[in-house]
N, C-alpha and C positions, 0 to 999 in steps of 0.2 A: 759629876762623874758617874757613868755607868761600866759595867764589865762588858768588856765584849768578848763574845763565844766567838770561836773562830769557824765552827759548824753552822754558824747558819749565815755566813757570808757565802752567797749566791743559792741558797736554799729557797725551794718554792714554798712557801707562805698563805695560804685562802683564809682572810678573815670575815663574816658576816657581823655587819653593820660597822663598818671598817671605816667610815666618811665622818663620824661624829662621835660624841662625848668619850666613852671609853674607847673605844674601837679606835677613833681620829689617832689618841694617845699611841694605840698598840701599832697603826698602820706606820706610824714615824717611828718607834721604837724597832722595829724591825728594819723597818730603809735605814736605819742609822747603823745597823749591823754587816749591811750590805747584802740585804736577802732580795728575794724578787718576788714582789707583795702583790697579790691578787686581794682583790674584795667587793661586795656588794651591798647596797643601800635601795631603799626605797627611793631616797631625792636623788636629785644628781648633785654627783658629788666633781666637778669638773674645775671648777676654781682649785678645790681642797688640793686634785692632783696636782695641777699646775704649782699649787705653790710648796707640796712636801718634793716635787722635781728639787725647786729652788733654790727651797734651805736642805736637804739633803744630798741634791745631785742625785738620786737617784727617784726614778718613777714609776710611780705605781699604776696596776690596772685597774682600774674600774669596769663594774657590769652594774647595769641599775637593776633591782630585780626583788622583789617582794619577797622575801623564802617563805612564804606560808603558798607559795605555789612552788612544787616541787620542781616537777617537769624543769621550770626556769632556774631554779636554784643550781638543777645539776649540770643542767647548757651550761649554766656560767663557772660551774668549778671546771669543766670540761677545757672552755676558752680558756680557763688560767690555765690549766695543767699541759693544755697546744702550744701555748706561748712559753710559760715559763718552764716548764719539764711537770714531770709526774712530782703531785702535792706532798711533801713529808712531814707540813703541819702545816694543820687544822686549827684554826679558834674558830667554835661557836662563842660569838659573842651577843650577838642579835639578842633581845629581849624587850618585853611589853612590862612593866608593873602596875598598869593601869589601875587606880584604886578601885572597887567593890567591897558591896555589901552580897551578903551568900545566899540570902533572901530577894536579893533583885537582879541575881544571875540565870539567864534562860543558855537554852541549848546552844542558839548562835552564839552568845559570848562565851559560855566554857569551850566550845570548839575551836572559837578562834585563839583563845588564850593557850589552849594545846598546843593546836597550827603552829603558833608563833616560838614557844616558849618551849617546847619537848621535840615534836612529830618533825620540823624542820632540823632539830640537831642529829636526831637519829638520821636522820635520808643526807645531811651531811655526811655525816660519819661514813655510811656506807658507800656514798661515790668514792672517796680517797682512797678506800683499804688497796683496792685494787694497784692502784698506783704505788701505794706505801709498799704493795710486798714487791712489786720491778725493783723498787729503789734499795730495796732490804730493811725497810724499818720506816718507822716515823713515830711521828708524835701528835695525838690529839689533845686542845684541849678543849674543853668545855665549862662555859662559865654557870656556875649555879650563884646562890646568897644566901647570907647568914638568914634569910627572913625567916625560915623555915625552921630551924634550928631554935629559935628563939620565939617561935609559936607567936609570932605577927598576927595580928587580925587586920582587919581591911584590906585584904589580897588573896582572897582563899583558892582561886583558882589559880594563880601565880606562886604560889608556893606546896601545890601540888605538885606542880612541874617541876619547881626547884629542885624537890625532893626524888622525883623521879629521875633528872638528870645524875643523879648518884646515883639510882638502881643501875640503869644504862650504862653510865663511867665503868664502874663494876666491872661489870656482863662481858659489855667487850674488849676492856683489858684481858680479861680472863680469856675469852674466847681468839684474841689475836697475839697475846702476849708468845705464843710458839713462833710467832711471824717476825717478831721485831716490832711491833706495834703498839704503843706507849699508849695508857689511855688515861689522861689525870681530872682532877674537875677545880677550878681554883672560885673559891666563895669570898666573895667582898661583900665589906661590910657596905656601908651608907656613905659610898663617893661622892661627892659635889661637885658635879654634872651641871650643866648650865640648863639641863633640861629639870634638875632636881630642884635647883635654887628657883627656878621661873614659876614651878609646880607643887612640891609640896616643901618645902626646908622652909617651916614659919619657925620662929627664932624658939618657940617652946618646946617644939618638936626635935629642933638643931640641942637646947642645950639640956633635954631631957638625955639624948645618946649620949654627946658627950660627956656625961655625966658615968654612961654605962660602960665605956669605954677606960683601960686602962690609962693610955695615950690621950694627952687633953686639947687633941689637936685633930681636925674633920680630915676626912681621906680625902687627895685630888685624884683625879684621873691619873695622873703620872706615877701615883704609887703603887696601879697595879703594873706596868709594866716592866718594870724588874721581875715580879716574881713569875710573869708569864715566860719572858726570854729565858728565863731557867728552867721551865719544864719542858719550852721546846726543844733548849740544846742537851747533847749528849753529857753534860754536865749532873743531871737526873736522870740518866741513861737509867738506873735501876731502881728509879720510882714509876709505880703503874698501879692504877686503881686507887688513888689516893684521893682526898679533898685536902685542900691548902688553903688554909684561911685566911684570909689578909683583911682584919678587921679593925686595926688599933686597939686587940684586945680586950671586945665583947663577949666570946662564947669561949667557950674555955674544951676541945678537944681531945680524944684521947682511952 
């Protein structure tokens, strides 16, 4: 059973990396609401729509589109917002955790970890406002991670940006919240992703966290999406500028 918000039935929706692991999650959690879901991917994601049509009856948009190239990122919020109306949330979801060492990071790899992981959530941001204030408000969200919080090593460029994705959340809450403009940041903890299980979740590592973890039970994909559908509907109408942890209680906030 989920809640359903009655606000975001027929609400325009742009998620980034909307086709797979978390994102795949969030794009169905929204059609289940009956919203009208734009998103973009790297691969193509054309099967996926075909089948969230199927099991939800409702169909989503796709643009295929790299967001560390802007230009294309913002054609494509542009084509969702022609099609489905002016955007009044926003998931940055998109993200890289690519492991590194800090020592064998050159200028092309910190830029691109940028690119992918800060520089595309900001240039998101800034195509929807416009639309957000036609419409009288919206909501952003932006996904950051506990990694940062908890002073992770083996990611250091990746959790620069985690952390800067909160300066940002911030900033433009502050600076849009006159408009109607919701700006929140929701931090998960260690989802199991089938890209995480394939990649790094070696059984020491899986039960080193859950050890560190309140909850003795690993996060799925599916559990962030309750808490996102809650900051997009007016339900947290009077939450902005916030981080919202969803960790199985690892970092302790406050």
């Amino acid at each position: 059973m989920r809640t359903v918000y009655d606000d975001l039935s027929g609400a325009s929706v742009f998620i980034t990396g909307g086709g797979s692991g978390i994102g795949a999650s969030l794009t169905e959690g929204f059609l289940r609401q009956g919203a009208k879901v734009g998103f973009v991917g790297r691969s193509d994601a054309s099967a996926f729509v075909d089948q969230m049509e199927r099991e939800t009856g409702n169909r989503p948009l796709f643009v295929q589109c790299d967001i560390t190239n802007i230009a294309a990122l913002q054609a494509a919020i542009d084509t969702c917002a022609d099609t489905h109306g002016p955007i009044t949330v926003l998931v940055n979801n998109a993200a890289n955790d690519q492991r590194h060492a800090t020592l064998d990071v050159d200028e092309a790899f910190w830029d691109w970890s940028q690119a992918v992981n800060l520089k595309a959530y900001f240039f998101a941001c800034q195509a929807v406002i416009a639309g957000m204030k036609t419409a009288g408000g919206g909501s952003i969200i932006n996904f950051t991670s506990i990694s940062y919080m908890m002073g992770n090593a083996g990611y250091p460029a990746y959790t620069t940006a985690n952390s800067g994705i909160n300066g940002m959340t911030r900033s433009l809450a502050r600076e849009f919240g006159p408009d109607s403009i919701r700006v929140n940041a929701l931090a998960p903890g260690w989802v199991l992703t089938q890209k995480q299980l394939d990649m790094w979740a070696e059984p020491e590592a899986l039960a080193a966290h859950l050890d560190r973890q309140c909850f003795k039970e690993h996060l799925v994909p599916d559990d962030i999406v309750s808490p996102t559908l809650f900051l997009a509907s007016k339900a947290s109408r009077m939450m902005t500028g916030q981080s919202l942890v969803v960790d199985g209680g690892v970092v302790v906030t406050g």
